[in-house]
C-alpha positions in Angstrom: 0.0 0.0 0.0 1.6 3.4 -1.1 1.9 6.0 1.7 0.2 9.4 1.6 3.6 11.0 0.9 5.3 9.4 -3.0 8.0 11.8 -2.5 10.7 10.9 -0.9 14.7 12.6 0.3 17.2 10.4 -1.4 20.3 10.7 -0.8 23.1 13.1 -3.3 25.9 10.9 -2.6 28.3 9.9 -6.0 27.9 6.0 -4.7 27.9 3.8 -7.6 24.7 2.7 -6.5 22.2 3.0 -9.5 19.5 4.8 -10.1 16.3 2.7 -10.2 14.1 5.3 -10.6 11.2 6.6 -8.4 11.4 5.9 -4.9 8.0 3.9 -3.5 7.1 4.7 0.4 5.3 2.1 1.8 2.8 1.8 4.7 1.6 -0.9 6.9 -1.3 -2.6 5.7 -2.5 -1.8 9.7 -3.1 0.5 12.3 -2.9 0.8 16.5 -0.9 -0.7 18.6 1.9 -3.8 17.5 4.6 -5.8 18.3 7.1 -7.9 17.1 7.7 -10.8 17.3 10.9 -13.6 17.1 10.0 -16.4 15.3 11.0 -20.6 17.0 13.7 -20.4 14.3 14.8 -23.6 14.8 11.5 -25.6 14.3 10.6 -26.4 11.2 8.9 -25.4 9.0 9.2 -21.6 10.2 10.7 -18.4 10.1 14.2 -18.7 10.1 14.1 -21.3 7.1 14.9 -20.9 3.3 11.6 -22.2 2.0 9.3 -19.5 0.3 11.3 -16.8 1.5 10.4 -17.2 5.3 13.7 -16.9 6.6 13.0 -12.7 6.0 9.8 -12.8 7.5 8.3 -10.4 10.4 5.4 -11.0 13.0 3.6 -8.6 14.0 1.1 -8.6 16.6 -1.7 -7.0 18.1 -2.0 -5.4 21.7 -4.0 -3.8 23.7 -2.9 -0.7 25.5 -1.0 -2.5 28.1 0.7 -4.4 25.6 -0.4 -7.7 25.8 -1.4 -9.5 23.1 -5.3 -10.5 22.5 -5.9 -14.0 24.3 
């Protein structure tokens, strides 16, 4: 989901990194209160492993305003 704001500083340096063209901001797909959590890594199948690109995934959580998670 695109944020409200498609510009976006990058930066003037003379790196050789090249220019891919326009920058995309992106938003969360949520709102409120959220945390994140570490995944059993060494269970599988989970985070932490090679299969369907899981080993660069993130989960996030819901709280309430104490910050405990729901249940």
């Amino acid at each position: 989901m695109p944020s409200q704001n498609p510009q976006s500083p990058r930066s003037n340096s003379n790196s050789n990194v090249p220019d891919n063209g326009p920058v995309v901001d992106l938003a969360y797909p949520f709102t409120g209160r959220w945390l994140v959590q570490n995944s059993p890594a060494n269970r599988v199948p989970s985070h932490g492993t090679e299969a369907f690109a899981t080993s660069y995934a993130i989960d996030v959580v819901p709280v309430d305003e104490s910050g405990v998670p729901p249940g």
